[in-house]
C-alpha positions, 0 to 999 in steps of 0.5 A: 500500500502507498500514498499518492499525493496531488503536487499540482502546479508544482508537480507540472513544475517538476515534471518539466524539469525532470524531463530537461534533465531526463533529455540531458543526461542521456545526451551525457552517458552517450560517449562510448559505443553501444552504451545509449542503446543498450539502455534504451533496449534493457530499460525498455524490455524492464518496463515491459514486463513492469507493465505487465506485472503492474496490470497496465490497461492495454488502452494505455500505450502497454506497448510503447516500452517494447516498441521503443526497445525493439527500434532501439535494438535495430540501431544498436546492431550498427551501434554495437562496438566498434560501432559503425555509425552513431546516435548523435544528440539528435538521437540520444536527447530524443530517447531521454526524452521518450524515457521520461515521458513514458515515465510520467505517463506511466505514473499517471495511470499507475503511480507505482511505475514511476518508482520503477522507471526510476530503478531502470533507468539507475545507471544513467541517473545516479552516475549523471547526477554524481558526475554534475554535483561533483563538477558544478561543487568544483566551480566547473562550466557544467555545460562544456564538454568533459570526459569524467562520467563513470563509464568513461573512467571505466572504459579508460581504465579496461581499454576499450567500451565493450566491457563497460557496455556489457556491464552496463547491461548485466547491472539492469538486467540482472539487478536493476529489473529484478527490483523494478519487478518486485516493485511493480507486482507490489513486493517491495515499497516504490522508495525501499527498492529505489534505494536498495537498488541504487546504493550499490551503484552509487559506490560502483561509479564513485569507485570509477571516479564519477565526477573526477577529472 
């Protein structure tokens, strides 16, 4: 059993900003092959099955998540690496976006799905937001290019981005839409398992330096 609260204006406020942020933090984690489109891929089949589970009404675009996972696999064939062609701002400000539409919408229909959009979506979120306090606590121009994220830290370090690819989609299916799952069949609390399944992650991307030059 949860709490649903009514924001309001506020809440149209905070949907706004969270979608401009949704948009550019996929635009931030799109910097080594493969990795925007195999989230996009991973994410979406989690919110598949979240729908399903959470007994999304089949009026309610239940498809919509597949769907962009499906068009998001037919990229990630060319984009897998050493990736032939690439997403591009276009491309990966366009899946930020879409994810957190979907995401609201989702809430609106049935709010315990917000909480798990939020644990799919973990990695980009949590190695984003550490990387941006970190740099704008440094003083630093966060809206210039850099390369301190994480995954960037991760693929320096391995030598190549197939590793860190990889692990990033071994983390959302085998632990981040685990707890999605449980969240949206009523197993576990909507904040219990974002904190549960974030935690973990946290301490992944400051052990790969998030937000370091």
């Amino acid at each position: 059993m949860g709490i649903t609260v009514d924001l309001g204006a506020l809440g149209a406020v905070l949907a706004a900003l969270y979608l401009v942020w949704m948009l550019n933090l996929y635009n931030f984690m799109d910097g080594i092959d493969g990795i925007a489109g195999t989230e996009a891929v991973t994410v979406g089949a989690g919110g598949t099955l979240a729908y399903w589970l959470a007994a999304m009404p089949p009026a309610s675009g239940v498809g919509l998540p597949a769907l962009l996972a499906a068009a998001a696999l037919g990229f990630l064939v060319w984009n897998y690496p050493p990736a032939k062609i690439f997403m591009g701002d276009a491309g990966s400000g366009f899946l930020g976006l879409i994810l957190g539409a979907l995401s609201l919408h989702a809430a609106v229909v049935r709010p315990v799905l917000l909480w798990c959009w939020l644990v799919l979506l973990g990695v980009f979120i949590v190695d984003a937001t550490v990387t941006l306090i970190r740099r704008l606590l440094r003083g630093e121009r966060v809206y210039e290019a850099h390369r301190s994220h994480a995954y960037q830290h991760a693929s320096r370090e391995f030598g190549a981005h197939r590793p860190v690819t990889l692990a990033v989609a071994a983390i959302n299916v085998f632990w981040l839409m685990p707890w999605a799952l449980a969240i949206a069949s009523g197993q576990v609390a909507g904040v219990v398992g974002l904190a549960a399944a974030y935690i973990p992650i946290l301490a992944l991307v400051l052990r790969f330096k998030a937000g370091t030059p």
